[in-house]
SETI-762336 format. One record per residue: x, y, z of N, C-alpha, C in turn. Coordinates in pm, whole numbers, m for minus. Each point is the difference from the previous one (the first is absolute). Layout:
<atoms>
((X, Y, Z), (X, Y, Z), (X, Y, Z))
...
</atoms>
This chain:
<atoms>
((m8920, m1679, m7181), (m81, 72, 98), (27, m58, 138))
((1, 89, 88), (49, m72, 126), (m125, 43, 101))
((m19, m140, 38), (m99, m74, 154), (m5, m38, 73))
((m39, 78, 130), (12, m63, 129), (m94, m77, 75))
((2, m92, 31), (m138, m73, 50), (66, m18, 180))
((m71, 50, 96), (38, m28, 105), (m67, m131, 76))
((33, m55, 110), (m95, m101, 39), (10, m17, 112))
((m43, m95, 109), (10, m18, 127), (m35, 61, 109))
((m100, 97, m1), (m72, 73, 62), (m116, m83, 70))
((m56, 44, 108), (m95, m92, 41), (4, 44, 169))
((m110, m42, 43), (m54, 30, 143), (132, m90, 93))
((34, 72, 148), (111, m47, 96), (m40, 59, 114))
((m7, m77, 71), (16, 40, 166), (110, 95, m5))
((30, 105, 134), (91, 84, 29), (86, m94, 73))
((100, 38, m18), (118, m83, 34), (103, m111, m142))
((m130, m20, m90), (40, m82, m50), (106, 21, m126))
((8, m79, m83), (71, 64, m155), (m82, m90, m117))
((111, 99, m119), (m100, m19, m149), (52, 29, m62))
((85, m46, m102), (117, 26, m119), (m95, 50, m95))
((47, 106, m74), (m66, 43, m95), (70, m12, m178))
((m4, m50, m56), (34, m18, m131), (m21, 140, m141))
((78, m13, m66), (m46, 48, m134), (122, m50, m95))
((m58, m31, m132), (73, m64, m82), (m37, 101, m139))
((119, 41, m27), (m15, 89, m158), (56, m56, m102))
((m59, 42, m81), (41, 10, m177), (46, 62, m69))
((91, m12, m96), (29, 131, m59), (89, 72, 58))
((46, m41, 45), (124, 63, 115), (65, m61, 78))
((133, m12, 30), (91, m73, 57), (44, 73, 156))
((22, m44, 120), (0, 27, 81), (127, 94, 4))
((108, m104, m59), (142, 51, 81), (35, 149, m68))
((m40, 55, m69), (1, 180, m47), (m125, 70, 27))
((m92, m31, 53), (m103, 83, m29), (m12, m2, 266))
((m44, 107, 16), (m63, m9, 188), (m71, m34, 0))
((m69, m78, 103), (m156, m39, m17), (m59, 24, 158))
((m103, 70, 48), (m86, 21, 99), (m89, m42, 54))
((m12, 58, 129), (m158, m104, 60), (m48, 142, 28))
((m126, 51, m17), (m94, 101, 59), (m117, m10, 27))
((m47, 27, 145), (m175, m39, 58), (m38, 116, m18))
((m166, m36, m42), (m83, 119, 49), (m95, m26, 71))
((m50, 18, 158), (m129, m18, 57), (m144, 73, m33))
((m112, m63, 24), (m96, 88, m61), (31, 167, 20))
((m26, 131, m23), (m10, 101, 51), (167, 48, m34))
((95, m60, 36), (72, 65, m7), (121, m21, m139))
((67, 124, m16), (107, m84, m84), (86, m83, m49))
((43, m21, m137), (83, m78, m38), (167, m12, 142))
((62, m98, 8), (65, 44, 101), (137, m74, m36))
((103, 48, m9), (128, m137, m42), (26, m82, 111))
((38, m160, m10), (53, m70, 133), (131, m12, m38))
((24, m81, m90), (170, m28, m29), (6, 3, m157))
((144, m29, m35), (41, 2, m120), (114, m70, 38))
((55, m26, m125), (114, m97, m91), (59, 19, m90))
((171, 44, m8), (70, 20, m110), (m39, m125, m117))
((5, 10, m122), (83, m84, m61), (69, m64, 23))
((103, m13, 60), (35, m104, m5), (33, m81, 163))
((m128, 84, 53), (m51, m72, 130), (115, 13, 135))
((101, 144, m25), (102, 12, 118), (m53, 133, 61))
((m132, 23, m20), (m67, 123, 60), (m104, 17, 21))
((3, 16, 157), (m198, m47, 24), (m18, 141, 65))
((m105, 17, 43), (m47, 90, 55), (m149, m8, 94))
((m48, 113, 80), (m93, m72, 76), (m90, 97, 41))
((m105, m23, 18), (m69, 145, 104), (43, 5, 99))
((m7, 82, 90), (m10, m10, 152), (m33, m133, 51))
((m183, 22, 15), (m71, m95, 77), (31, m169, m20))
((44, m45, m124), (35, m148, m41), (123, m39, 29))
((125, 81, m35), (103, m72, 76), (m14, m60, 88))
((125, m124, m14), (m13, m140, 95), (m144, m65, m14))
((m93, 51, m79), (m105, m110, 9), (18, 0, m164))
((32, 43, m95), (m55, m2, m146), (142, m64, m59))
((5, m86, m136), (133, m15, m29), (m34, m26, m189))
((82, 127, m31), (m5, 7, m167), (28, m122, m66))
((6, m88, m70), (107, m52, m109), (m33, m13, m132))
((88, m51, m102), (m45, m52, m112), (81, m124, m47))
((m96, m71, m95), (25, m126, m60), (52, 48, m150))
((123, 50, m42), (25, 19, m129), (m29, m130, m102))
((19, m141, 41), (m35, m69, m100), (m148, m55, m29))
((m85, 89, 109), (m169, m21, m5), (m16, 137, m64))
((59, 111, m45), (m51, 91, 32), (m107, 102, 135))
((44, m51, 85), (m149, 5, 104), (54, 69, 111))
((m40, 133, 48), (36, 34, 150), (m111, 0, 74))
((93, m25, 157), (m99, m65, 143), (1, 137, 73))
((m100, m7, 95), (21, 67, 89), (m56, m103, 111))
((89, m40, 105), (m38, m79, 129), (m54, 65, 142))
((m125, 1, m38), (m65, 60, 158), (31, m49, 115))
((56, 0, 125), (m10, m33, 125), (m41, 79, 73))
((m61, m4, 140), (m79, 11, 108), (m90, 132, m61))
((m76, m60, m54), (m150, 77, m71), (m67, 95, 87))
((33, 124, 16), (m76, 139, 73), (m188, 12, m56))
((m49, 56, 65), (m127, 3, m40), (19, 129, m75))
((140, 64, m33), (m28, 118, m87), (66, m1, m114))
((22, m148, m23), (64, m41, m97), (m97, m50, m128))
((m91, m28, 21), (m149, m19, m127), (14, 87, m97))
((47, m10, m149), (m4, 103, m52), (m57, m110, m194))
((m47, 34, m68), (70, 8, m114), (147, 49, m8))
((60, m163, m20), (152, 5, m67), (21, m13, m145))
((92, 108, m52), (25, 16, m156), (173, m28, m17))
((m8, m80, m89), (160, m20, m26), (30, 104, m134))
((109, 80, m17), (36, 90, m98), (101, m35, m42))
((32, 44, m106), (168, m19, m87), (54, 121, m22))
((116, 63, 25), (29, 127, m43), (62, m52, m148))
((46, 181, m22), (77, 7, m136), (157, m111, 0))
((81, m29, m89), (114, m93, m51), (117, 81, 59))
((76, m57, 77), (148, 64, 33), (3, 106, 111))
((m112, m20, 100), (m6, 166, 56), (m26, m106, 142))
((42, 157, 97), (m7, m103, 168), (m182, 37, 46))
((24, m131, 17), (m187, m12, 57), (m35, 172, 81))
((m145, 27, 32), (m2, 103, 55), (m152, 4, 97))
((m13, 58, 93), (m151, m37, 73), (m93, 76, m39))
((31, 83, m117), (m142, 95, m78), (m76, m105, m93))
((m97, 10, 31), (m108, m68, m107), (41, m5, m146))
((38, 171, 0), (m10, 41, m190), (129, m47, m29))
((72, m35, 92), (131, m98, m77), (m33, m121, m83))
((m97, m50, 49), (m31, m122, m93), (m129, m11, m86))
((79, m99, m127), (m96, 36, m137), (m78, m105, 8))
((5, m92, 8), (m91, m101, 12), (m18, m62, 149))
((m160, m25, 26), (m84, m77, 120), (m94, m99, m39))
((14, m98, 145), (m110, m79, m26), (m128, 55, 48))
((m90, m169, m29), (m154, 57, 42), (1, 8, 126))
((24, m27, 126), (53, 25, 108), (m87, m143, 96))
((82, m76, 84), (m89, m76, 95), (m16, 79, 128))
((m143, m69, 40), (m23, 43, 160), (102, m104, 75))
((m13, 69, 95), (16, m44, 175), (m86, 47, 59))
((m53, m101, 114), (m77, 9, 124), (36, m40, 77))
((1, 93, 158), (70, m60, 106), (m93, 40, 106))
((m52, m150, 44), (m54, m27, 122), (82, 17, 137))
((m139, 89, 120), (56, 21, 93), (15, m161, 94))
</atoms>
């Protein structure tokens, strides 16, 4: 059975940064994409980035480029997402996802089968 536990969420001044963690089970990084997606109160699920398998394909929203940076730890199992210069519209519940085995990551939600429980962010003005 495969589990995502995300972590590193937590209150930040604007300006600042905040690596965000998730470490899975049950699944091996280097074949399977794995995602970051916020949702703020009110509004929808939203994709930020993603990650091939075997980590030679990132991708990004708009608004985070140059401040957000994907990676993964294949021998932790564990992908990051590295916050820099923290927007006040950046507060969201963050969810890390895994897509399906052998396929190129994608920024639709319903691409991926498994999520975590999701951490907050808070960002002070």
């Amino acid at each position: 059975q495969v589990q995502l536990v995300e972590s590193g969420g937590g209150l930040v001044q604007a300006g600042g940064s905040l690596r965000l963690s998730c470490a899975a089970s049950g699944r091996t990084f280097n074949w399977f994409a794995m995602a970051w997606f916020r949702q703020a109160p009110g509004k929808q699920r939203e994709f930020v980035s993603t990650i091939s398998g075997s980590g030679t394909f990132t991708r990004y929203l708009d608004s985070v480029k140059g401040r957000f940076t994907i990676s993964t730890d294949n021998a932790k199992n564990t992908v990051y997402l590295q916050k820099n210069s923290l927007k006040p519209e950046d507060p969201a519940y963050y969810y890390c996802a895994s897509g399906p085995g052998g396929r190129a990551p994608q920024t639709v939600a319903t691409f991926y089968d498994y999520w975590g429980q999701g951490t907050q962010v808070t960002v002070s003005s």
